[in-house]
mmCIF file of the N, C-alpha and C atoms, coordinates in Angstrom:
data_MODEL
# 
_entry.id   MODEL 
# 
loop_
_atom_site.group_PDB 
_atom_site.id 
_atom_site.type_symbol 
_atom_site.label_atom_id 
_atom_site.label_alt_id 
_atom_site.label_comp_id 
_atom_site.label_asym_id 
_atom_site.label_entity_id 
_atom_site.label_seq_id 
_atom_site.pdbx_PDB_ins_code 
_atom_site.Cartn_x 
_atom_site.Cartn_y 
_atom_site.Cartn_z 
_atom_site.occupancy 
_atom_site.B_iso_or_equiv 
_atom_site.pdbx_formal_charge 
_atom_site.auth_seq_id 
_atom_site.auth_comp_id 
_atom_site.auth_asym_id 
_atom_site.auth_atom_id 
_atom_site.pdbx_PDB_model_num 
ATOM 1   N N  . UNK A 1 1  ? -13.158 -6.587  3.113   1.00 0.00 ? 1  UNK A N  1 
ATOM 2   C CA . UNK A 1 1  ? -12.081 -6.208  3.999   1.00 0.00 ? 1  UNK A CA 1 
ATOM 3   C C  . UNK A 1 1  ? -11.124 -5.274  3.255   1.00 0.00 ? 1  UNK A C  1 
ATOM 4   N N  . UNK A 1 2  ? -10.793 -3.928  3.768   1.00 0.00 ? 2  UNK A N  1 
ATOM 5   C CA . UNK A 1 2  ? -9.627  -3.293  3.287   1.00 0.00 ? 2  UNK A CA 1 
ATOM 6   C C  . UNK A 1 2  ? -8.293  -3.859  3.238   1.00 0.00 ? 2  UNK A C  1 
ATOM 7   N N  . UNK A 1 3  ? -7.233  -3.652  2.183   1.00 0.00 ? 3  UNK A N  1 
ATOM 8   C CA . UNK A 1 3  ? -5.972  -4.116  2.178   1.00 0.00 ? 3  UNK A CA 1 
ATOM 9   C C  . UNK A 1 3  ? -5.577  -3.252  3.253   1.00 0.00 ? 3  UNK A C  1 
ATOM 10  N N  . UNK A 1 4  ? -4.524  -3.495  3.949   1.00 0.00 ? 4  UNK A N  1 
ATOM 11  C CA . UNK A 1 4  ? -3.620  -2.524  4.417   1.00 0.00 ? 4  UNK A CA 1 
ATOM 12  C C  . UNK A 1 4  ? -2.697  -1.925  2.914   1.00 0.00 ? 4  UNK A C  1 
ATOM 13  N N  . UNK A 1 5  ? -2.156  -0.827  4.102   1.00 0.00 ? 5  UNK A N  1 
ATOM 14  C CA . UNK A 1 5  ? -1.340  0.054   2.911   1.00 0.00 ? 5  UNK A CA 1 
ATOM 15  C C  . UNK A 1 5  ? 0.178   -1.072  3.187   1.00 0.00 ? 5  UNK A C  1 
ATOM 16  N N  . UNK A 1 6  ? 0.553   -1.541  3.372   1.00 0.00 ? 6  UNK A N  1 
ATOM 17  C CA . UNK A 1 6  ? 1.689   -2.468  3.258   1.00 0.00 ? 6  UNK A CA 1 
ATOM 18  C C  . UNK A 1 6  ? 1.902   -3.650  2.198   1.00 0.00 ? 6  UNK A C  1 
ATOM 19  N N  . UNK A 1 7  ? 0.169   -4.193  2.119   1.00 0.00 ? 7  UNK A N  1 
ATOM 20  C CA . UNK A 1 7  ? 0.039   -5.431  0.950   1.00 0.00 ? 7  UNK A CA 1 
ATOM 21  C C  . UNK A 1 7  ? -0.274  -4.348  -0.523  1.00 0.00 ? 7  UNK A C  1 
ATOM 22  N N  . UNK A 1 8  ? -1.218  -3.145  -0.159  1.00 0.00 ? 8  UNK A N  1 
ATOM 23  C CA . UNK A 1 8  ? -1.305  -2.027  -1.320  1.00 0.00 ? 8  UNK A CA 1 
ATOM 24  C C  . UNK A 1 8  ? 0.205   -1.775  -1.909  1.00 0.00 ? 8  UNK A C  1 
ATOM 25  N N  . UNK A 1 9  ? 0.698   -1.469  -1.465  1.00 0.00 ? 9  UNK A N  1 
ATOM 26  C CA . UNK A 1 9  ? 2.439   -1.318  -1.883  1.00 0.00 ? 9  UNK A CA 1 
ATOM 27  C C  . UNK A 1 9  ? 2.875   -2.155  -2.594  1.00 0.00 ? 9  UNK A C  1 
ATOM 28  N N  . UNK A 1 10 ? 2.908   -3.222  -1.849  1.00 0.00 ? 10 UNK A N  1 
ATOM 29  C CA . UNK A 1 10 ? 4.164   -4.382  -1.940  1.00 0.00 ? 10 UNK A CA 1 
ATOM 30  C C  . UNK A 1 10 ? 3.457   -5.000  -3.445  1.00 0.00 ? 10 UNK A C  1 
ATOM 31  N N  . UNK A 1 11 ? 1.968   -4.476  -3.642  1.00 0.00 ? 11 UNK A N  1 
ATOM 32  C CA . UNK A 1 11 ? 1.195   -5.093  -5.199  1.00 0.00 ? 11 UNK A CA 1 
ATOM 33  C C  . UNK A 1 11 ? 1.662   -4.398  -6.045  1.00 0.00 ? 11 UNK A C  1 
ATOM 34  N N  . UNK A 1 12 ? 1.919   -2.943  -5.575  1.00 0.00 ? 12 UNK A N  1 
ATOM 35  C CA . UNK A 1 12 ? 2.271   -2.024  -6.690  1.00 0.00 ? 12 UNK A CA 1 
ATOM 36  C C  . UNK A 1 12 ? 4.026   -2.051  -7.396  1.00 0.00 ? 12 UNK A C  1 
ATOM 37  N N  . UNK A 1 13 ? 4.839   -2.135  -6.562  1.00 0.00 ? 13 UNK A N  1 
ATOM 38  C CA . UNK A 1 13 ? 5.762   -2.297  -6.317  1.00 0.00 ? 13 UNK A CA 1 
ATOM 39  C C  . UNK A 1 13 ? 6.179   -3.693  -7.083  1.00 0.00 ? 13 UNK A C  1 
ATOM 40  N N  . UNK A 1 14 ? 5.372   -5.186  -7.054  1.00 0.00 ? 14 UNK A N  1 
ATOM 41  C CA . UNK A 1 14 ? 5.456   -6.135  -8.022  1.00 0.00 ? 14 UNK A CA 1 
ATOM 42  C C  . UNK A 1 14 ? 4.933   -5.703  -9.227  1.00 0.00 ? 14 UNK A C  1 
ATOM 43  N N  . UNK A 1 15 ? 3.952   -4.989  -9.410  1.00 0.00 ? 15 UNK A N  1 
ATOM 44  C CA . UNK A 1 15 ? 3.600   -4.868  -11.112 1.00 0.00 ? 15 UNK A CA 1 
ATOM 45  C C  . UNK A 1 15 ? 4.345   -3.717  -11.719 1.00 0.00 ? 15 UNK A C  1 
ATOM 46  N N  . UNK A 1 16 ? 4.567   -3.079  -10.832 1.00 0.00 ? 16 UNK A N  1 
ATOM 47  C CA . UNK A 1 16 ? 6.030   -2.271  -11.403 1.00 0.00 ? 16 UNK A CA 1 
ATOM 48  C C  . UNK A 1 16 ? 7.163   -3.111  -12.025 1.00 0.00 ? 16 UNK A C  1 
ATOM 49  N N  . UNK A 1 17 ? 7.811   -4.090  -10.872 1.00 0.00 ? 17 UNK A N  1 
ATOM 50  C CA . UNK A 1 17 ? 8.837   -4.298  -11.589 1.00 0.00 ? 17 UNK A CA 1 
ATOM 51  C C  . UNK A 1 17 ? 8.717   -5.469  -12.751 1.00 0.00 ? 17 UNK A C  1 
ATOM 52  N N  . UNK A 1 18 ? 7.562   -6.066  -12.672 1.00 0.00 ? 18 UNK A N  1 
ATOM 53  C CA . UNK A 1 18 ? 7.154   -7.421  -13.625 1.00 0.00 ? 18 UNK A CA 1 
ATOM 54  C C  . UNK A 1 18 ? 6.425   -6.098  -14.896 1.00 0.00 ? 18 UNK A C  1 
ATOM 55  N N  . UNK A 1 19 ? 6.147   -4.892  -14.777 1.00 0.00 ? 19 UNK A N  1 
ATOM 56  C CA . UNK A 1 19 ? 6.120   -4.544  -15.666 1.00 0.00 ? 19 UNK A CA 1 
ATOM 57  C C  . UNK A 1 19 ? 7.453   -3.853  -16.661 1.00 0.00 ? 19 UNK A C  1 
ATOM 58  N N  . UNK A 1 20 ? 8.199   -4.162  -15.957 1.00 0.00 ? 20 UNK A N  1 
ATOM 59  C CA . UNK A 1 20 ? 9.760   -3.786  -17.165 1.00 0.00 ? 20 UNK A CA 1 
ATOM 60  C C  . UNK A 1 20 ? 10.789  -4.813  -17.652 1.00 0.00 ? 20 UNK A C  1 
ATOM 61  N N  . UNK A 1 21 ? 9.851   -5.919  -17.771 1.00 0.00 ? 21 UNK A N  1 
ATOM 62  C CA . UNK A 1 21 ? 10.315  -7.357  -18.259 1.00 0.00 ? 21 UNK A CA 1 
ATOM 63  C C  . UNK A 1 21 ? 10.740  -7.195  -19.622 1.00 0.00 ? 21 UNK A C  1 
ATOM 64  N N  . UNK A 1 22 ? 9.564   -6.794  -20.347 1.00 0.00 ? 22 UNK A N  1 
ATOM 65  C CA . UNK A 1 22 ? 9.816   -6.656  -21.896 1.00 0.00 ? 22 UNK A CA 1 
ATOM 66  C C  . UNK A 1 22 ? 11.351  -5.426  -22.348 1.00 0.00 ? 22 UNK A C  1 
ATOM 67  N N  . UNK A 1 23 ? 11.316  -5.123  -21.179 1.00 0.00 ? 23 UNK A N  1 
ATOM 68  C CA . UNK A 1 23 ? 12.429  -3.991  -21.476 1.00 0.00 ? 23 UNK A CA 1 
ATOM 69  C C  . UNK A 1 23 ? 13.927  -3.977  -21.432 1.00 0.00 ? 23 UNK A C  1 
ATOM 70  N N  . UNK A 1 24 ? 14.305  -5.579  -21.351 1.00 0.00 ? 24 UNK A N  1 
ATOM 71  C CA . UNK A 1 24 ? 15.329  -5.793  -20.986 1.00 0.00 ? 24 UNK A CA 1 
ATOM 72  C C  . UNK A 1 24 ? 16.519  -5.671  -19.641 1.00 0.00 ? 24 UNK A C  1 
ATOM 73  N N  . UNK A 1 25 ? 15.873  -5.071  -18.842 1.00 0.00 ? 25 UNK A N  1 
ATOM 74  C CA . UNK A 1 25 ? 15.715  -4.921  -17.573 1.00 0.00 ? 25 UNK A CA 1 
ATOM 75  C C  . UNK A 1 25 ? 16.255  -6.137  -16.636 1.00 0.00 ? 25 UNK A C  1 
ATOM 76  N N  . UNK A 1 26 ? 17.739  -6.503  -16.351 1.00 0.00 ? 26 UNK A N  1 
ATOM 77  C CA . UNK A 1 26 ? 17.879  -7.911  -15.559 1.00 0.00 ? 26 UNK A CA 1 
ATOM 78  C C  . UNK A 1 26 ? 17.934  -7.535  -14.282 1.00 0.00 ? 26 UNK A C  1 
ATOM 79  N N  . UNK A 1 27 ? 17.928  -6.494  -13.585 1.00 0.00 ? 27 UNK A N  1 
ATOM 80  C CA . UNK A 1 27 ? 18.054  -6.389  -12.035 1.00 0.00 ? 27 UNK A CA 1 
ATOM 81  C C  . UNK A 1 27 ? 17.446  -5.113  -11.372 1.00 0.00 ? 27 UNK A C  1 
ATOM 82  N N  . UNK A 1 28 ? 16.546  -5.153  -10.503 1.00 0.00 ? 28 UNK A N  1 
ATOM 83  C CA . UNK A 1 28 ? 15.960  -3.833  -9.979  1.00 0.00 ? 28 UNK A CA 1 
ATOM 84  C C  . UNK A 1 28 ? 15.979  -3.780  -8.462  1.00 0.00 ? 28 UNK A C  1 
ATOM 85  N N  . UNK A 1 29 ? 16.598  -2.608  -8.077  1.00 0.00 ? 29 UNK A N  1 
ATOM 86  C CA . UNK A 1 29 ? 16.964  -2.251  -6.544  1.00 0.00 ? 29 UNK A CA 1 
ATOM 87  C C  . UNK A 1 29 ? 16.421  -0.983  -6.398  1.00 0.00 ? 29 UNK A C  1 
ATOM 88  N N  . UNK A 1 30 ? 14.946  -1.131  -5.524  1.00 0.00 ? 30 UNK A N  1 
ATOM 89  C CA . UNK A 1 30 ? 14.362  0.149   -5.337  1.00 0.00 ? 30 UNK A CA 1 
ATOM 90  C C  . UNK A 1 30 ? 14.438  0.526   -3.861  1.00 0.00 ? 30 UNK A C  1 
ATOM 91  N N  . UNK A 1 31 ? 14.248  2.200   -3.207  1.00 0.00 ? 31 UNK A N  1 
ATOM 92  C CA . UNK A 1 31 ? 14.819  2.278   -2.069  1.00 0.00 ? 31 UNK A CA 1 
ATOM 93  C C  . UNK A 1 31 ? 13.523  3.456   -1.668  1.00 0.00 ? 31 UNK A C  1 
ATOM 94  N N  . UNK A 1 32 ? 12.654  2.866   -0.793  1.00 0.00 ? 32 UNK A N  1 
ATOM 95  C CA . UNK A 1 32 ? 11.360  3.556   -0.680  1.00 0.00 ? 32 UNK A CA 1 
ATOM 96  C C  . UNK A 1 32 ? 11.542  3.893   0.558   1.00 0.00 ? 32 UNK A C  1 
ATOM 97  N N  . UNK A 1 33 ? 11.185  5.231   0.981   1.00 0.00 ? 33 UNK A N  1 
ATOM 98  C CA . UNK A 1 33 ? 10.890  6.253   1.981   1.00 0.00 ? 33 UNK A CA 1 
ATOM 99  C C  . UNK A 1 33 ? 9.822   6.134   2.536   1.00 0.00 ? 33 UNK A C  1 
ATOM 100 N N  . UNK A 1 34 ? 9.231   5.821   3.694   1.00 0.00 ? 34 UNK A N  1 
ATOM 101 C CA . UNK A 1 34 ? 7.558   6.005   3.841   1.00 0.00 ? 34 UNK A CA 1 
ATOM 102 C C  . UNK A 1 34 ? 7.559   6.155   5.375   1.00 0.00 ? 34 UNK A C  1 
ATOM 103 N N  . UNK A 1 35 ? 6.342   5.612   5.817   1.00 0.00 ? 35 UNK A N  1 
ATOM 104 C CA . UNK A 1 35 ? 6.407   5.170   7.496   1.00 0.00 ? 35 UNK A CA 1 
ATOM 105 C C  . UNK A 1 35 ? 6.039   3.649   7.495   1.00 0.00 ? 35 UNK A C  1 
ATOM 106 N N  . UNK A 1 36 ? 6.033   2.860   9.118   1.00 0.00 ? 36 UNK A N  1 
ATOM 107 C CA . UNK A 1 36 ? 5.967   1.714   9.469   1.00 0.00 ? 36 UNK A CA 1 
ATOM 108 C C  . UNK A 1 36 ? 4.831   1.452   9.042   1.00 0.00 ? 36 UNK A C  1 
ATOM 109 N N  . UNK A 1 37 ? 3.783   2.045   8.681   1.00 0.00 ? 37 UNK A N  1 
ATOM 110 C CA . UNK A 1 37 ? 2.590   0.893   7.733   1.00 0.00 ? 37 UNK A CA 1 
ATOM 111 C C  . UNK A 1 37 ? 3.078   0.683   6.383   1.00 0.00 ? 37 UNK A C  1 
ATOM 112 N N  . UNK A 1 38 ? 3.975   0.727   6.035   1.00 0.00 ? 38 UNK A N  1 
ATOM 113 C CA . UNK A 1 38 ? 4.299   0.454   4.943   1.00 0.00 ? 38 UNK A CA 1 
ATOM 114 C C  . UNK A 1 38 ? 4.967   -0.855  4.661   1.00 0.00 ? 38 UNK A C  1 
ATOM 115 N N  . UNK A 1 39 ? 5.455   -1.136  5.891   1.00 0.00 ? 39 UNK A N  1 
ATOM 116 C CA . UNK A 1 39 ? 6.014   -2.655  6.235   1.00 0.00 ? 39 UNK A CA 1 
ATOM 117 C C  . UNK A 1 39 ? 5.543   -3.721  6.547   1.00 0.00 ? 39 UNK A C  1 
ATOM 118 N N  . UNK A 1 40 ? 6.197   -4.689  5.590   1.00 0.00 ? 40 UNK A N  1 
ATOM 119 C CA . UNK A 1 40 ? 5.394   -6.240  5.357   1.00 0.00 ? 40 UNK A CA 1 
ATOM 120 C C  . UNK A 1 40 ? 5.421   -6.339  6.918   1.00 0.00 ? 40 UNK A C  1 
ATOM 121 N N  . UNK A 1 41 ? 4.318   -7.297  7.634   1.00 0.00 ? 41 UNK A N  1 
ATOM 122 C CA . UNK A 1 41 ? 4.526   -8.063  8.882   1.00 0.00 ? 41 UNK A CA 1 
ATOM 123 C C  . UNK A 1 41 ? 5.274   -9.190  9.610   1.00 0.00 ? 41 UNK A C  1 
ATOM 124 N N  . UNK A 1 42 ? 5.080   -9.612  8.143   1.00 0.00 ? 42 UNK A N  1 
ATOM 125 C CA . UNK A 1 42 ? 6.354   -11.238 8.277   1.00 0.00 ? 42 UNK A CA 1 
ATOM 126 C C  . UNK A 1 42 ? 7.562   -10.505 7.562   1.00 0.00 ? 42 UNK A C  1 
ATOM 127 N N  . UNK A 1 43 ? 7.783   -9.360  7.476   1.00 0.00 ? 43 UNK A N  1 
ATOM 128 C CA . UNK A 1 43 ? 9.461   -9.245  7.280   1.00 0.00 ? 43 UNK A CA 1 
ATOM 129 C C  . UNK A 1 43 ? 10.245  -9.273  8.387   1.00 0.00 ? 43 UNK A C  1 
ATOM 130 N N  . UNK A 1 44 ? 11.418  -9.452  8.884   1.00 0.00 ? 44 UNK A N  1 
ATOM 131 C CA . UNK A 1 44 ? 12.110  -8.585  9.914   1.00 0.00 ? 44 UNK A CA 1 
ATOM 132 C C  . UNK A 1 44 ? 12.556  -7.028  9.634   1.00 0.00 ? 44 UNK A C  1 
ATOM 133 N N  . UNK A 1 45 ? 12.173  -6.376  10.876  1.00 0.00 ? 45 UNK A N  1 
ATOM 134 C CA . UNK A 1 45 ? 12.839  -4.798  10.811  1.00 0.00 ? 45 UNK A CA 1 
ATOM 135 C C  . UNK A 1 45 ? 13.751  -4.971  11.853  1.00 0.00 ? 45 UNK A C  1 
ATOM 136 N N  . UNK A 1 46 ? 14.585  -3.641  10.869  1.00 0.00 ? 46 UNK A N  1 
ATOM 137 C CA . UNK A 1 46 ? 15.936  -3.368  10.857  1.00 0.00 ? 46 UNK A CA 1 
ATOM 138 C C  . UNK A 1 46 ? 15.797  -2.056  11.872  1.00 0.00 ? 46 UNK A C  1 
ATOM 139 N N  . UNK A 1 47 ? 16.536  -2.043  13.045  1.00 0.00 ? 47 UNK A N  1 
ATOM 140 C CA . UNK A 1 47 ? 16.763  -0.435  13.596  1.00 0.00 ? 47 UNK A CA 1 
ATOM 141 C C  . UNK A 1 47 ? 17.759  -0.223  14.187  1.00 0.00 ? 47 UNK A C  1 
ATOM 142 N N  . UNK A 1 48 ? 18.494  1.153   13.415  1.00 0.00 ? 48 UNK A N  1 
ATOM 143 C CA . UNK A 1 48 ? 19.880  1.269   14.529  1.00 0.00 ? 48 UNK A CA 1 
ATOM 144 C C  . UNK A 1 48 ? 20.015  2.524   14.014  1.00 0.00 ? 48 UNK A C  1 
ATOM 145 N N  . UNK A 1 49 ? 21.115  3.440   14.711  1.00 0.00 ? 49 UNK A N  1 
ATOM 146 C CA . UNK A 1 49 ? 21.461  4.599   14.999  1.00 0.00 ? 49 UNK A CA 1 
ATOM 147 C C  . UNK A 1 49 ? 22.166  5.120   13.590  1.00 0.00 ? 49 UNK A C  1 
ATOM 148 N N  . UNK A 1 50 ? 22.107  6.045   13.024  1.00 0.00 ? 50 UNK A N  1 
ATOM 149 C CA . UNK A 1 50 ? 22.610  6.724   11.356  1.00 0.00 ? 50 UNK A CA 1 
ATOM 150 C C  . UNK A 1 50 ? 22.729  7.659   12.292  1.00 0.00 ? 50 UNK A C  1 
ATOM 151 N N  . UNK A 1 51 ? 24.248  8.680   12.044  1.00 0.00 ? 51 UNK A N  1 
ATOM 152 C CA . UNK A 1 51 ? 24.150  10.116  12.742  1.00 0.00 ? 51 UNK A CA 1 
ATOM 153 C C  . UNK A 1 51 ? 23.437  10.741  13.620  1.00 0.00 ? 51 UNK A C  1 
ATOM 154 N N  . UNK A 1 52 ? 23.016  9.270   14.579  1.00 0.00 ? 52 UNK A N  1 
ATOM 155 C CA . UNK A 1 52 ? 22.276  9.940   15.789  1.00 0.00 ? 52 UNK A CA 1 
ATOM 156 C C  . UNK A 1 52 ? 20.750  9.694   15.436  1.00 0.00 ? 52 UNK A C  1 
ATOM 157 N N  . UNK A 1 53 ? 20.560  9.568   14.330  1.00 0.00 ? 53 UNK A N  1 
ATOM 158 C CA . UNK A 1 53 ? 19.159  9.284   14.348  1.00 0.00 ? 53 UNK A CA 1 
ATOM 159 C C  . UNK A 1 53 ? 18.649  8.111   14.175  1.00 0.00 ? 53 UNK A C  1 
ATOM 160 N N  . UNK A 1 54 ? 17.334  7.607   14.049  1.00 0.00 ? 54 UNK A N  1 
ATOM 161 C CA . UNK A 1 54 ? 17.180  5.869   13.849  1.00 0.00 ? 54 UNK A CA 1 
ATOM 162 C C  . UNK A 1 54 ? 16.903  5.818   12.743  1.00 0.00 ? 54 UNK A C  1 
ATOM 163 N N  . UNK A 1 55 ? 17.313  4.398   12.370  1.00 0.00 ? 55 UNK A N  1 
ATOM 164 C CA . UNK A 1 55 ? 16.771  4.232   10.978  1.00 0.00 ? 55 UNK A CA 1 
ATOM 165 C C  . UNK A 1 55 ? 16.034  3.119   10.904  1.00 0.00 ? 55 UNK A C  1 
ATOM 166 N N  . UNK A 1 56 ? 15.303  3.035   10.331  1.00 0.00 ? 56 UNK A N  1 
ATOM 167 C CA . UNK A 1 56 ? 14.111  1.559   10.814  1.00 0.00 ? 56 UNK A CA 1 
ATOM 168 C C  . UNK A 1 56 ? 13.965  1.391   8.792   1.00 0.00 ? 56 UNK A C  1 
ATOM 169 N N  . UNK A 1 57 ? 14.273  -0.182  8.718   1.00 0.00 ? 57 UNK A N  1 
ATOM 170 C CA . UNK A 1 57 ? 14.162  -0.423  7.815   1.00 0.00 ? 57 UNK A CA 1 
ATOM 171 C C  . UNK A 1 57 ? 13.574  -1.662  7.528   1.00 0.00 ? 57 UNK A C  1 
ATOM 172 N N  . UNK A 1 58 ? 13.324  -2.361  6.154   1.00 0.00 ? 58 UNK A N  1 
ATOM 173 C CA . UNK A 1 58 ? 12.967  -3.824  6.128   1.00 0.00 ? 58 UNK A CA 1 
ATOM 174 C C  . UNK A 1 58 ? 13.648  -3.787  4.472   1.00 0.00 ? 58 UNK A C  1 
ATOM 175 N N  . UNK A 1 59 ? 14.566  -5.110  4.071   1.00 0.00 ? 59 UNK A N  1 
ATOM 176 C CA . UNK A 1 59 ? 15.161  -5.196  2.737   1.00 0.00 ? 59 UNK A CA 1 
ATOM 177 C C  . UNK A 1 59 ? 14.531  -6.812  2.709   1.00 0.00 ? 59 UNK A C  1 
ATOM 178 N N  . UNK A 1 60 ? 13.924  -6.589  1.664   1.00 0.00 ? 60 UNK A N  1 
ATOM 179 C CA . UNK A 1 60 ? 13.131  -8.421  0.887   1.00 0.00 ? 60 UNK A CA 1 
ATOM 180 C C  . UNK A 1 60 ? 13.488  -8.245  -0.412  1.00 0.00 ? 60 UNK A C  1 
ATOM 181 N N  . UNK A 1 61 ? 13.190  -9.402  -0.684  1.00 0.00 ? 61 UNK A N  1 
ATOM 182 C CA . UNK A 1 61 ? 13.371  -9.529  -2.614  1.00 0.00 ? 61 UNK A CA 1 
ATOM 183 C C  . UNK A 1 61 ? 12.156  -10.537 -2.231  1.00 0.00 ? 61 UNK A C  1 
ATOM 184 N N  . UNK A 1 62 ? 11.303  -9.400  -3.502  1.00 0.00 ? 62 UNK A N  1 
ATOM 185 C CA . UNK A 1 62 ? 10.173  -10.051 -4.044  1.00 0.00 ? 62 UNK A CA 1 
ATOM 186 C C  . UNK A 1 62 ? 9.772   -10.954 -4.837  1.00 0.00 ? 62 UNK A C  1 
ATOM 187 N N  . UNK A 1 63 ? 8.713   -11.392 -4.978  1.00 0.00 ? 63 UNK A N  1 
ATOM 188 C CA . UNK A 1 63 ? 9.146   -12.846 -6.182  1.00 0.00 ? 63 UNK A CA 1 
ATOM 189 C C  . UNK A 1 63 ? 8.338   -12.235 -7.807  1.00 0.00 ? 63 UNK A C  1 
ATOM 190 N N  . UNK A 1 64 ? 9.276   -11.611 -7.794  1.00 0.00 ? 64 UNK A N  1 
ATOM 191 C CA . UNK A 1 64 ? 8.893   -11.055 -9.485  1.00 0.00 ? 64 UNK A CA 1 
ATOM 192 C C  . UNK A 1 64 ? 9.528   -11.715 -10.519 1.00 0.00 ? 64 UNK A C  1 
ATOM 193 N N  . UNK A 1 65 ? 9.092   -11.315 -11.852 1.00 0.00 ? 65 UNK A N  1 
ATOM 194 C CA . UNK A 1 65 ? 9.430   -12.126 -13.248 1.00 0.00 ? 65 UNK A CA 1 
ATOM 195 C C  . UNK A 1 65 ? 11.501  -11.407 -13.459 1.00 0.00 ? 65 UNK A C  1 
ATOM 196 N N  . UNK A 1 66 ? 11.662  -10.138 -12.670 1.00 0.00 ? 66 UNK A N  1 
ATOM 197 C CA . UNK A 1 66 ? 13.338  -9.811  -12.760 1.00 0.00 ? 66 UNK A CA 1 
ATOM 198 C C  . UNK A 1 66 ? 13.765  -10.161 -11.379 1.00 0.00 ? 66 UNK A C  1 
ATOM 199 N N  . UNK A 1 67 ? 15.035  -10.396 -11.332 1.00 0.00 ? 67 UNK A N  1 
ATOM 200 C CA . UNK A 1 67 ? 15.415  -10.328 -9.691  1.00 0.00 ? 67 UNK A CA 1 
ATOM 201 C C  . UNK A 1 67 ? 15.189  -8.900  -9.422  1.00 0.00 ? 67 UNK A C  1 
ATOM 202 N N  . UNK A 1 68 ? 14.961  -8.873  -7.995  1.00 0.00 ? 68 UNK A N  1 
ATOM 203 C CA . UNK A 1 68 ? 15.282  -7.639  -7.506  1.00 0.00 ? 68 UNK A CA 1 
ATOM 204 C C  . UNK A 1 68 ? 15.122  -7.181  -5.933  1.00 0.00 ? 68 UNK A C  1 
ATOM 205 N N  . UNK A 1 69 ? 15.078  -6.302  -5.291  1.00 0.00 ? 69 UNK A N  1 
ATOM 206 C CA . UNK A 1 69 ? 15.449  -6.159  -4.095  1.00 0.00 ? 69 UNK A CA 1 
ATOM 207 C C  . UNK A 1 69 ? 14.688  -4.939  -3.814  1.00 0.00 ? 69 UNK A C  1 
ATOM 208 N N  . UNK A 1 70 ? 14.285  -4.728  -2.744  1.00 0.00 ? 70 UNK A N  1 
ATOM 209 C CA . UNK A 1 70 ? 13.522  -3.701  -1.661  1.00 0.00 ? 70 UNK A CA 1 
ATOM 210 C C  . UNK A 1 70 ? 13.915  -3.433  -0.703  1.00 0.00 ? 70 UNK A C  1 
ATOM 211 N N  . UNK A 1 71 ? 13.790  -1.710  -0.485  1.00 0.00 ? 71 UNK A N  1 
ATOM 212 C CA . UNK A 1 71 ? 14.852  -1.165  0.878   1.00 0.00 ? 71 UNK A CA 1 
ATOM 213 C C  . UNK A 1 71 ? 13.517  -0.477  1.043   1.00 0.00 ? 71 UNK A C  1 
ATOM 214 N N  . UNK A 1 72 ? 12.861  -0.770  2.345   1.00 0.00 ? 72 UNK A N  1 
ATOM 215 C CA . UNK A 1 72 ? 11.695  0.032   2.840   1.00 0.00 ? 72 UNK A CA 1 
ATOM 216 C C  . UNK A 1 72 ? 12.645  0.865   3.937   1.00 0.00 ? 72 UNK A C  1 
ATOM 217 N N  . UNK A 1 73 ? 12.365  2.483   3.903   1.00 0.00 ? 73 UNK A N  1 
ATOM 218 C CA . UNK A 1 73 ? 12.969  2.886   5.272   1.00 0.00 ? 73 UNK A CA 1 
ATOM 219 C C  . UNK A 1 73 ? 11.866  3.550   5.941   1.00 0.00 ? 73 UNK A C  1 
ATOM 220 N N  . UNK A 1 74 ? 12.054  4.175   6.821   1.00 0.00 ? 74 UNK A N  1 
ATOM 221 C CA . UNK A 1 74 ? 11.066  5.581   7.953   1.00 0.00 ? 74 UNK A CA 1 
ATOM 222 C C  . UNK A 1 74 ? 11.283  6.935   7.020   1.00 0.00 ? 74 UNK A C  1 
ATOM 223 N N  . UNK A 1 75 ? 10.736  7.560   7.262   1.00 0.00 ? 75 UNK A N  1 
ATOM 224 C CA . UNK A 1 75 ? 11.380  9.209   6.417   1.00 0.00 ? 75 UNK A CA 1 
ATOM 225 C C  . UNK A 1 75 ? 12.276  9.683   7.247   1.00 0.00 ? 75 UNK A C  1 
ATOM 226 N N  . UNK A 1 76 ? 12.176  9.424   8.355   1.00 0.00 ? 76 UNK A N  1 
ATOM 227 C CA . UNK A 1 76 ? 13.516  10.259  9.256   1.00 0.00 ? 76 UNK A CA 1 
ATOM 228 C C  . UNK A 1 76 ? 15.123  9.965   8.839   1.00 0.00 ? 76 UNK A C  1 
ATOM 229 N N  . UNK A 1 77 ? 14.939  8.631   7.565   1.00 0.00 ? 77 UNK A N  1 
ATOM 230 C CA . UNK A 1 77 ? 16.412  8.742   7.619   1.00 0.00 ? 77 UNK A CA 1 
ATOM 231 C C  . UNK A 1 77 ? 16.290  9.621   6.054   1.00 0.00 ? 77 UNK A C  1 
ATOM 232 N N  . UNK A 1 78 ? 15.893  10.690  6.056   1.00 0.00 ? 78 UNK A N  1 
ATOM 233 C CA . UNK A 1 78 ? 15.798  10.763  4.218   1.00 0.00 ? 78 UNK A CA 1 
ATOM 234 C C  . UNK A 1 78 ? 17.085  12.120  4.757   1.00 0.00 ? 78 UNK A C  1 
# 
């Protein structure tokens, strides 16, 4: 079975940040641009009006070895 591109991410995105453990690294807040396959299924999305345009988002904290936090948006709000 293929991953979706949403669980592809969300793997990369953990070994990213469990890879800057050794680095002293106590908090990571990343803010990713993409489209809606990029979004977990069991998250809730976020949508409301920015300067007229929509912004569709999803913010989780993952369960990595640092705290940290995830801002998935649409590209339309870039």
């Amino acid at each position: 079975m293929e991953t979706s591109p949403a669980i592809q991410l969300q793997q990369k995105i953990i070994a990213f940040i469990n890879s800057l453990k050794d680095d002293g690294i106590s908090y990571i807040g990343l803010s990713i641009a993409g489209d809606e396959s990029h979004f977990l299924p069991d998250v809730k999305i976020d949508t409301m009006l920015l300067d007229g345009k929509p912004f569709t988002s999803q913010h989780y904290f993952p369960a990595t070895d640092i705290e940290s936090t995830v801002i998935l948006r649409t590209k339309e709000t870039q």
